[in-house]
C-alpha positions as CSV (number, residue, x, y, z in Angstrom):
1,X,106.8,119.0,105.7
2,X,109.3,118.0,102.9
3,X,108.0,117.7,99.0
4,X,109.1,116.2,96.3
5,X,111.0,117.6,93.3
6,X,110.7,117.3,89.5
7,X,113.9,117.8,87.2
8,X,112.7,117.5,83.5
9,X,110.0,115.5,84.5
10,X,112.3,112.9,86.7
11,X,113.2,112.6,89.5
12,X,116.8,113.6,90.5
13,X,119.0,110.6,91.5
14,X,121.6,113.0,93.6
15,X,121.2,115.8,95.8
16,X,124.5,117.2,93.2
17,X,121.7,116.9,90.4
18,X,119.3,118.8,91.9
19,X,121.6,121.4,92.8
20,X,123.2,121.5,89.3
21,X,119.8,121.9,87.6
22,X,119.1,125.0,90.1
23,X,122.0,126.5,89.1
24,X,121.8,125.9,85.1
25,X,118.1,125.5,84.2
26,X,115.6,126.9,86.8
27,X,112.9,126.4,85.0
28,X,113.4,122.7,84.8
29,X,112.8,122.1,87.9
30,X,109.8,122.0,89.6
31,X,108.2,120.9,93.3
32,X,105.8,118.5,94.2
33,X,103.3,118.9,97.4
34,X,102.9,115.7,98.6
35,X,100.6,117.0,101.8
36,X,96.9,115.8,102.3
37,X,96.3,119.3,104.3
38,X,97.6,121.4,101.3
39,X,99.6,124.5,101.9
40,X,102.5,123.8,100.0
41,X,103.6,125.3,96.6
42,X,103.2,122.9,93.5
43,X,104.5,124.1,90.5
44,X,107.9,125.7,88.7
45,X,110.8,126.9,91.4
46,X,110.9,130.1,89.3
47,X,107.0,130.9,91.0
48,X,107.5,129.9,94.2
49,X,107.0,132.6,97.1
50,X,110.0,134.7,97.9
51,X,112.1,133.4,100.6
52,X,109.4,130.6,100.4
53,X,111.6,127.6,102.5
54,X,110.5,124.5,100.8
55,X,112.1,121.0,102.2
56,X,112.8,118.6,99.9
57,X,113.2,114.9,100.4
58,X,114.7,112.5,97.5
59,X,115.2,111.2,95.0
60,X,111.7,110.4,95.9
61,X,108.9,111.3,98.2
62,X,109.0,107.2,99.2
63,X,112.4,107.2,98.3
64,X,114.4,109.2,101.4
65,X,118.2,109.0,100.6
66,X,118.8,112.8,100.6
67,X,117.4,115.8,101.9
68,X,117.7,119.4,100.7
69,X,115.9,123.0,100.7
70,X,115.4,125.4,98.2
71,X,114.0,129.1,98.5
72,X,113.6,131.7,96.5
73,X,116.1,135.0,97.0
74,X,114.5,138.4,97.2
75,X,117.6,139.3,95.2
76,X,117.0,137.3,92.4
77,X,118.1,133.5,91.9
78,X,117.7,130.4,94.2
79,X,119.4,128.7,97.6
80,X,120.5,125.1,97.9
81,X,121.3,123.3,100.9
C-alpha cells in the first residue's frame, strides 16, 4: 500500500525534495496513511517503526508522478529510494 508524505505541511513537488528534506530536516517530514483498513504508520518519520518499509506515492496520494520508500535504520538515520 503506498502513503502519502508531508514536508512542512506540503506536499513535495519532486521525489529530490523529499529526499533533501530526509537528509536535512527529519523532523519535517511526516507520512500520511491513506488506507481505509488501517495498519499504516501516520505521524513524524523520526517515530516510525524500525526498518518500518513505508511506500510512498507523490507528490500526492491522487497525484502519482513519483514513487519512493523510506525506512527507518536500526543504526540511526533514514533510507531513500
Amino acid at each position: 500500500m503506498t502513503q502519502g508524505v508531508y514536508v512542512n505541511g506540503q506536499y513535495p513537488r519532486t521525489k529530490q525534495e523529499l529526499v533533501e528534506a530526509v537528509k536535512s530536516a527529519p523532523d519535517s517530514v511526516r507520512l500520511i496513511a491513506t488506507s481505509l483498513h488501517g495498519g499504516e504508520f501516520d505521524g513524524p518519520i523520526s517515530r516510525m517503526p524500525l526498518e518500518y518499509p513505508c511506500y510512498i506515492v507523490g507528490p500526492s496520494p491522487a497525484q502519482r508522478k513519483w514513487y519512493a520508500n523510506i525506512r527507518r535504520l536500526r543504526t540511526g538515520g533514514f533510507r531513500v529510494r
